[in-house]
C-alpha positions in Angstrom: 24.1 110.8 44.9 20.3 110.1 44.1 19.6 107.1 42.4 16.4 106.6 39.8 14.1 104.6 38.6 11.8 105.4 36.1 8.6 103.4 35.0 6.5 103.1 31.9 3.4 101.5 31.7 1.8 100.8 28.6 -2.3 100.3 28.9 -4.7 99.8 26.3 -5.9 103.8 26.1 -2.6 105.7 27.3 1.1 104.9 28.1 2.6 106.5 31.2 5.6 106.9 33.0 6.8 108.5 36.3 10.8 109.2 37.3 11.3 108.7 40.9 14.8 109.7 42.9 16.1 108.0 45.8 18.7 109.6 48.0 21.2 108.5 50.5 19.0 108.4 53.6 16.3 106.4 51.4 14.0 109.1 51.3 12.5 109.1 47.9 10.5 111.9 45.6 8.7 112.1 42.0 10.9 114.3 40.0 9.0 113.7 36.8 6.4 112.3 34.9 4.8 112.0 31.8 1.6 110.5 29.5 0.2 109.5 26.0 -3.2 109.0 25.1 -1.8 106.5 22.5 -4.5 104.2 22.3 -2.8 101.3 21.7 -6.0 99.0 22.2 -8.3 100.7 19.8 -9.4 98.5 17.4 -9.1 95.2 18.5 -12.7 94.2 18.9 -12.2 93.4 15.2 -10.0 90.9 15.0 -8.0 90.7 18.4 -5.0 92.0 17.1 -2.5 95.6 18.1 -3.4 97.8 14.6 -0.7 99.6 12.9 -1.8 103.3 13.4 -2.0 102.5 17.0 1.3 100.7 17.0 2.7 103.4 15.7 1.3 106.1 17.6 2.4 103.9 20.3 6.1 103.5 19.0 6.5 107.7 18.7 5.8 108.3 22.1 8.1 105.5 23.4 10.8 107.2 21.4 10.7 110.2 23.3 10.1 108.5 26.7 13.8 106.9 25.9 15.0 110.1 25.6 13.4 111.1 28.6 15.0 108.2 30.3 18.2 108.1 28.8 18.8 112.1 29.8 18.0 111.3 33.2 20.2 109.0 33.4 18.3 106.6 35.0 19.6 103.5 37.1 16.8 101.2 36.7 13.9 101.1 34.0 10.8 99.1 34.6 8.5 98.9 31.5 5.0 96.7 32.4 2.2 96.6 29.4 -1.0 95.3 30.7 -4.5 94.5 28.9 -4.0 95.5 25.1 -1.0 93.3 24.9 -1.9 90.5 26.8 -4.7 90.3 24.9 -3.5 90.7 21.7 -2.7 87.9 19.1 0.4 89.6 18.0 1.7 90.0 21.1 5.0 88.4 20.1 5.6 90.5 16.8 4.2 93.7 18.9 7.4 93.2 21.4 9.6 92.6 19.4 9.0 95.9 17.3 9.1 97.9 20.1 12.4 96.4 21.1 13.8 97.1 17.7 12.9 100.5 17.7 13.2 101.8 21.1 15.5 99.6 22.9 12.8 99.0 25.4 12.0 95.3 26.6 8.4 95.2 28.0 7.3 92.9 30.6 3.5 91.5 29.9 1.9 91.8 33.3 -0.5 88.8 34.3 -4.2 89.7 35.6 -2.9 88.8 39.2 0.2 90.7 38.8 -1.0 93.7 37.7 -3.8 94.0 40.5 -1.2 93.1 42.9 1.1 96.2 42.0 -2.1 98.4 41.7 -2.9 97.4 45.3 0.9 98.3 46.3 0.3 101.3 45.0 -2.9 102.2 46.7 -2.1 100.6 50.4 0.7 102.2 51.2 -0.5 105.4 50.3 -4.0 105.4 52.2 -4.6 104.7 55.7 -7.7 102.2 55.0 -8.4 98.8 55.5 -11.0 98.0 53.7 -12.6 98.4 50.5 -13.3 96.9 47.0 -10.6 98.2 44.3 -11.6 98.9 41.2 -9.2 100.0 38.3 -11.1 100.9 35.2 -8.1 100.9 31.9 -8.8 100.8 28.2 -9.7 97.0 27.6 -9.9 95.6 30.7 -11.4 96.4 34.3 -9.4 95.3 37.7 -11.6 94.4 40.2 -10.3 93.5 43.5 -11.8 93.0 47.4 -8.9 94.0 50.3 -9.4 93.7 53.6 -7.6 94.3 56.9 -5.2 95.6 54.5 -5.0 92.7 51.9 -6.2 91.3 49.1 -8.8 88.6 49.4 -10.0 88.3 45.7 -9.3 89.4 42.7 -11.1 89.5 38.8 -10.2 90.9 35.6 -13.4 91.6 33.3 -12.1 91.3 29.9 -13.5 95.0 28.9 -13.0 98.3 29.8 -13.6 101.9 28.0 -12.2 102.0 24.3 -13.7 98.2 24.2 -17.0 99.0 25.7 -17.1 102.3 23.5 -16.8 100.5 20.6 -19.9 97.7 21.2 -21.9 99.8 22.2 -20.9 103.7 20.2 -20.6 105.5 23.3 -18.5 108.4 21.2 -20.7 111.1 20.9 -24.3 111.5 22.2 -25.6 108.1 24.0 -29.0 107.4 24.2 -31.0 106.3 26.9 -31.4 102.8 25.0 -27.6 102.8 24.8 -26.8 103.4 28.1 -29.0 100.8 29.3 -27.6 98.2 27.3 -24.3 99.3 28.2 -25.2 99.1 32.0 -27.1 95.8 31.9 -24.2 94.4 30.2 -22.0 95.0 33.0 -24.4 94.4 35.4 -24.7 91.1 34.6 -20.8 90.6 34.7 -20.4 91.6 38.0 -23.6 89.6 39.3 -21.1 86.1 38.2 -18.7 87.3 40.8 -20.0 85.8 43.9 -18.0 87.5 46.6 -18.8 90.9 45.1 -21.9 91.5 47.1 -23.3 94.9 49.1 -23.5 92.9 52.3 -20.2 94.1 53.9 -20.8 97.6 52.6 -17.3 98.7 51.7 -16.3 101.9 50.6 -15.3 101.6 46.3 -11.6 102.9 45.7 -11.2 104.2 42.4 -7.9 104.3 40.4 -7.1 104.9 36.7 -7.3 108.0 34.0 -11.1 107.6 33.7 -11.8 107.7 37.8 -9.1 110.9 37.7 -11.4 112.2 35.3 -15.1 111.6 37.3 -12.5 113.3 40.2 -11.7 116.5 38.6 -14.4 117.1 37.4 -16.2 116.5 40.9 -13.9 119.3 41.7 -15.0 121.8 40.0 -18.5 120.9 40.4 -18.3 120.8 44.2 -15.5 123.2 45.2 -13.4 121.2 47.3 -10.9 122.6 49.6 -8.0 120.5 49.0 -6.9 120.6 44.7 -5.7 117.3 44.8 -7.4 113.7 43.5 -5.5 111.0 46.0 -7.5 110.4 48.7 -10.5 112.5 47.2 -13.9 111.3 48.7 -17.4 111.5 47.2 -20.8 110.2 48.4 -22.5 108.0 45.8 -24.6 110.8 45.0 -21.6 113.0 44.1 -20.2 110.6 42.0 -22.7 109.7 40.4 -24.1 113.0 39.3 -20.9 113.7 37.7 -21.5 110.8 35.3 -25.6 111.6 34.9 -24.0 115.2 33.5 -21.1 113.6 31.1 -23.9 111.4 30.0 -26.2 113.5 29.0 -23.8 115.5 27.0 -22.2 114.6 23.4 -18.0 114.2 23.0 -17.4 117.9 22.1 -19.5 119.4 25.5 -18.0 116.6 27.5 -14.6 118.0 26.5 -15.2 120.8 27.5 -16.8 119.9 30.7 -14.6 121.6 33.4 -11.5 119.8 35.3 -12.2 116.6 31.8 -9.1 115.4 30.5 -9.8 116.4 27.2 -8.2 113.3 25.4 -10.9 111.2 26.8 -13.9 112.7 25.8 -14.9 110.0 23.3 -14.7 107.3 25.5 -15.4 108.4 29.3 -18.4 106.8 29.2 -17.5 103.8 28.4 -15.1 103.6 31.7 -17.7 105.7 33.6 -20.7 103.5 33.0 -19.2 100.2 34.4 -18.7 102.5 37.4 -22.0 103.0 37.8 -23.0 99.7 37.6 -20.4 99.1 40.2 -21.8 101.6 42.6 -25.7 100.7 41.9 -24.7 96.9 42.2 -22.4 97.6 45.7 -24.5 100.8 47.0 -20.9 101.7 49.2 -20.9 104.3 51.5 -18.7 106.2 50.1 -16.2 106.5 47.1 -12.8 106.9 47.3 -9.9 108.5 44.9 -6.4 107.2 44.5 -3.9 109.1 42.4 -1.5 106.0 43.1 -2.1 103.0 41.2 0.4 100.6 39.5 3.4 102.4 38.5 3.7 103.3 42.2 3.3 99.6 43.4 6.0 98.6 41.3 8.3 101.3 42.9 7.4 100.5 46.0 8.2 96.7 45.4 11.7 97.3 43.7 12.7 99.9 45.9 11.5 99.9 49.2 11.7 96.4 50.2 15.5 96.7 49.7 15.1 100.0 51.7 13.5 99.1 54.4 13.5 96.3 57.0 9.2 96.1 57.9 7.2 93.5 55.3 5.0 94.8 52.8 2.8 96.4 52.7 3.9 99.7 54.8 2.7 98.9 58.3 1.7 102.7 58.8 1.3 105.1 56.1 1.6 108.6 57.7 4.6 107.6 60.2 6.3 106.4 56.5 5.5 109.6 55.0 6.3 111.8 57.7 10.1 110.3 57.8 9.9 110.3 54.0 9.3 114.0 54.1 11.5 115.1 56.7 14.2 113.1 54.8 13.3 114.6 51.0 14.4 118.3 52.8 16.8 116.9 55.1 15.4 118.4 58.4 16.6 118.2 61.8 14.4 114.5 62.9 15.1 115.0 66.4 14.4 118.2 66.9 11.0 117.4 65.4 10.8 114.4 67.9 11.4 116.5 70.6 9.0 119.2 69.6 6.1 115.7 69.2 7.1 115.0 72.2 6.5 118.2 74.3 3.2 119.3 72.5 1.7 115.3 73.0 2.9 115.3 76.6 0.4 119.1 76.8 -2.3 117.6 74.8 -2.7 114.8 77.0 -1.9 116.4 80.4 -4.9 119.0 79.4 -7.0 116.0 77.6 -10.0 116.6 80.3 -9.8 120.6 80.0 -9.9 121.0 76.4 -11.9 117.6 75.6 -10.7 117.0 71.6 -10.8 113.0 71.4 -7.4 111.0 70.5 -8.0 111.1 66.7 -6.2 115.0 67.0 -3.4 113.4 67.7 -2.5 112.7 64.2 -2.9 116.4 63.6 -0.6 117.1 65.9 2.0 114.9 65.1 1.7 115.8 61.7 2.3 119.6 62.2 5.0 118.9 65.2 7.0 116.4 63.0 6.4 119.2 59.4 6.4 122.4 61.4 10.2 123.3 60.4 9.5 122.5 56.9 9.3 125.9 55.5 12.9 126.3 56.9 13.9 124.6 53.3 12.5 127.8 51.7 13.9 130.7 54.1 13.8 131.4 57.7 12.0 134.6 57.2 7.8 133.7 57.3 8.9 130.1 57.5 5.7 129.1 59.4 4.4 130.3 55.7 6.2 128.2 54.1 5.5 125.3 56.0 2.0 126.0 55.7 2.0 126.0 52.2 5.0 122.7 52.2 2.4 120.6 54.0 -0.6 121.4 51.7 1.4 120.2 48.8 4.1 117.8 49.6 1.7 114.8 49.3 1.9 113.4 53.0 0.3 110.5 52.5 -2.0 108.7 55.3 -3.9 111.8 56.0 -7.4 112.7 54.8 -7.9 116.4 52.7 -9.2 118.0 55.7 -6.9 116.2 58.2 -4.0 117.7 55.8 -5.7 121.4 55.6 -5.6 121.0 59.5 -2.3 120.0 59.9 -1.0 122.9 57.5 -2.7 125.5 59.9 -1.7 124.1 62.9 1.8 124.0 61.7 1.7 127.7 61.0 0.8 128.7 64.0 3.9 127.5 65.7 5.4 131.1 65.5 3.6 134.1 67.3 3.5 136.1 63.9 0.9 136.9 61.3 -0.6 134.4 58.8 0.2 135.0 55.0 -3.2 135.7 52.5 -2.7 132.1 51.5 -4.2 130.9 54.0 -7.3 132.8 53.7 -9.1 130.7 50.8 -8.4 127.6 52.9 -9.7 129.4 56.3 -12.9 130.6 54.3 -13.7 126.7 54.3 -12.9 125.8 58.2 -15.5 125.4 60.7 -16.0 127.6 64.2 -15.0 124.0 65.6 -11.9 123.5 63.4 -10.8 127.3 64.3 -10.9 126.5 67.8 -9.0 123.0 67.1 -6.4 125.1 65.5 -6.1 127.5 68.5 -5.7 124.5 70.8 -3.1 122.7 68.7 -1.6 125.6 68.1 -0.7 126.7 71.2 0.9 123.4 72.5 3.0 124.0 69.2 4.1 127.1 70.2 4.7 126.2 73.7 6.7 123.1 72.2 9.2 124.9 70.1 10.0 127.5 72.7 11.1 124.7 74.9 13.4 123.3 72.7 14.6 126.4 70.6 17.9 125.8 70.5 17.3 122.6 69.1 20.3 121.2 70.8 18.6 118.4 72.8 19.6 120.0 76.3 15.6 119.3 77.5 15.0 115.8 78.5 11.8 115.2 79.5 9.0 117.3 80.6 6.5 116.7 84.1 3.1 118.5 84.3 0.4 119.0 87.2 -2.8 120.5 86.5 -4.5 122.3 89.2 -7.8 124.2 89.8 -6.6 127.4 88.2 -3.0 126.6 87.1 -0.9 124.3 84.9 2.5 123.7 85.6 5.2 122.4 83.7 8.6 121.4 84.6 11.5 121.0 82.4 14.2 118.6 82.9 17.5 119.2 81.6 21.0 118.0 81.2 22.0 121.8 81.7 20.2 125.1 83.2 17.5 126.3 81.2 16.5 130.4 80.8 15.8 131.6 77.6 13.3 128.9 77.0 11.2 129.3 80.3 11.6 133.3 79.6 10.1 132.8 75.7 6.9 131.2 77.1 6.1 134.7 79.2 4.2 135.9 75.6 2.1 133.0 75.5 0.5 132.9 78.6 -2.5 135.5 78.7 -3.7 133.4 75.4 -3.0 130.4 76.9 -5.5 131.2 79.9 -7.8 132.5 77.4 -7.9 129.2 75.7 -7.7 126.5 78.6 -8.5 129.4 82.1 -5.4 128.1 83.1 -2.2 130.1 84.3 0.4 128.4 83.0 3.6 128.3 84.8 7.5 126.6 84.0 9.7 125.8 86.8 13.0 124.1 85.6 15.1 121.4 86.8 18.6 120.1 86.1 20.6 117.2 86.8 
């Protein structure tokens, strides 16, 4: 029976929560979420103190979290505030009210703490090593430096959007003057922070409402292949024209600006600014999206540790995801294995014919380990379904391209016609990628032919590649037919790709 957790985090600008289920196995899945604009800071550049409408607004939307909670019946809840709280002078009286009325006891992350769970969140969800985290909430701004995978400094700058829109009335139109003063003000926050420097040139990772918003709204502007905001990239010039065109706009037209969240149109600018600053200060090479932040980094602390036997963080993110996945739809592992294993073993053995460099290899492991996946949805067209699976089961470790590649590749495992949903994605791919496709492809069909039964009877596999042939030979516990006779279809394209004839000679011990 699954077992879940569910998370709430109260910030300064929104309060949010996510419901995560954990099977059996220990493979785990989001099965809901949810989020406030509550606004629980706004107002304290007065006097430092929680105010009542925002308390109360606050206190309403807990409410019916709770209920949320409650008819989930949820194992474990983990409710974090950050910024607005720990800031606040009535913390104390603040808690206590919540607890009265919602039965919720909320934990007051540190500074340290909470850019220690954001950083959870982010690592082992994104193969990168290095980079400077930023985390941009309603009063306060997370700045952090991580590299060969951890953290090597960390700051919290004691100001974020609803703060920064207040001193300096970024609500509605902002003029030049404003901006400026806005951007200088930063600027000279960041400049006290001597390790933050544009020496090492590190890519910026984003995370928080008001990066989703610069995301999806880069988007729409852009046309990306891949709707999704984790692991979105931008140059510096893409990113930062999405804030010159929210800038030069008032609240109402930068509500309406396509892919906006449209509670945030008052104070975007006043989380979108410091990232400007951030990027003019830093000049990185490129910026970087995460939809995984802090809720996530406290999952993956409570749960996962107990789970699993490697350290923190996750050693590698796509083999974690991949076993994750295959777990979530309870798939046949070694039948995947096997089917890696037979399409690496081709890749390799025709390495100097078809000349793709080693980085393909995590395309290929991808679609070996995913390629059953549509199974879960129906047999019939399943090469469909795992197409459409992979695009949207949030494999982690995998860049948007290196996961449109991947979906392809998986579909073609099957000698049988591609659905229409493919054909916005293929509009998009390269002559190149086509041809990458074909390649991969075909060592995935080869693969599951070999191993169709799926019972294990193939061993291991030897190849020799000759002038004009490749040959490979199948060992097996028993005597192998219908699998030798199922590659006959395959090989007039498979001399057409490699000018190779491709011959199977069996062997069994």
């Amino acid at each position: 029976m699954d077992k879940k957790v569910a998370i709430i985090d109260l910030g300064s600008n929104s309060v949010r929560m996510i419901v995560v289920a954990v099977d059996d196995r220990g493979a785990y899945r989001l099965i809901d979420q949810a989020k406030s604009m509550v606004r629980l800071g706004q107002g304290m550049s007065r006097d430092g103190r929680i105010q009542e409408k925002s308390l109360t607004r606050s206190l309403s939307t807990l409410k019916i979290f709770k209920k949320f909670v409650d008819s989930y019946h949820v194992d474990l809840l983990i409710p974090v505030a950050t910024a607005a709280l720990r800031r606040s002078s009535n913390q104390k009286e603040v808690l206590k009210r919540i607890k009265k009325e919602t039965g919720i006891r909320f934990q007051v992350l540190s500074t340290d703490r909470e850019a220690y769970y954001s950083y959870l969140g982010v690592i082992n969800t994104l193969s990168i090593e290095d980079f400077i985290m930023v985390d941009i909430g309603g009063g306060s701004i997370q700045i952090s430096k991580v590299l060969n995978r951890k953290i090597q400094n960390s700051v919290n700058l004691p100001f974020g959007a609803i703060t920064l829109t207040e001193k300096f009335q970024l609500e509605d139109t902002v003029s030049p003057a404003s901006r400026e003063e806005t951007l200088s003000f930063v600027q000279d926050a960041l400049k006290e922070i001597s390790w933050l420097t544009k020496d090492e040139q590190l890519p910026i990772l984003g995370l928080g409402g008001t990066l989703r918003s610069l995301g999806r709204a880069a988007q729409q502007k852009y046309e990306f292949g891949l709707a999704r905001l984790h692991n979105l990239r931008l140059t510096p010039t893409q990113a930062l024209s999405v804030v010159d065109d929210l800038a030069g706009k008032n609240c109402q037209a930068r509500i309406e600006t396509p892919g906006m969240d449209q509670g945030r149109g008052d104070i975007i600018l006043g989380g979108l600014l410091p990232f400007q600053s951030l990027m003019e200060v830093l000049a990185p090479p490129e910026f970087i999206l995460s939809g995984s932040g802090l809720r996530e980094g406290l999952f993956f602390e409570k749960f996962l540790q107990d789970l699993y036997p490697q350290p923190m963080p996750i050693k590698d993110v796509l083999e974690h995801s991949l076993y994750n996945t295959l777990g979530r739809y309870n798939m046949n592992i070694a039948h995947a294995e096997k089917i890696h294993y037979i399409s690496l073993k081709l890749f390799r053995a025709l390495q100097r014919v078809h000349n793709l460099p080693a980085k393909y290899e995590r395309i290929l492991r991808t679609a070996a380990m995913l390629h059953d996946l549509g199974m879960h949805v129906d047999y019939y067209s399943h090469h469909n379904h795992s197409f459409y699976l992979i695009l949207h089961s949030r494999v982690y470790g995998l860049t948007h391209q290196e996961t449109i590649l991947s979906a392809f590749v998986a579909g073609e495992h099957r000698d049988a016609e591609m659905s229409h949903i493919q054909d916005a994605y293929a509009e998009r791919l390269t002559s190149g990628e086509r041809k990458i496709i074909e390649i991969l492809g075909m060592f995935l069909k080869i693969s599951e032919m070999l191993d169709r039964n799926q019972y294990g009877e193939l061993t291991k596999i030897s190849t020799f590649l000759e002038e004009e042939d490749f040959t490979v030979t199948l060992l097996s516990s028993e005597a192998i037919g219908i699998e030798a006779f199922s590659i006959e279809p395959f090989k007039t394209e498979f001399y057409q790709l490699f000018g190779k004839h491709l011959h199977i000679d069996t062997d069994h011990y």
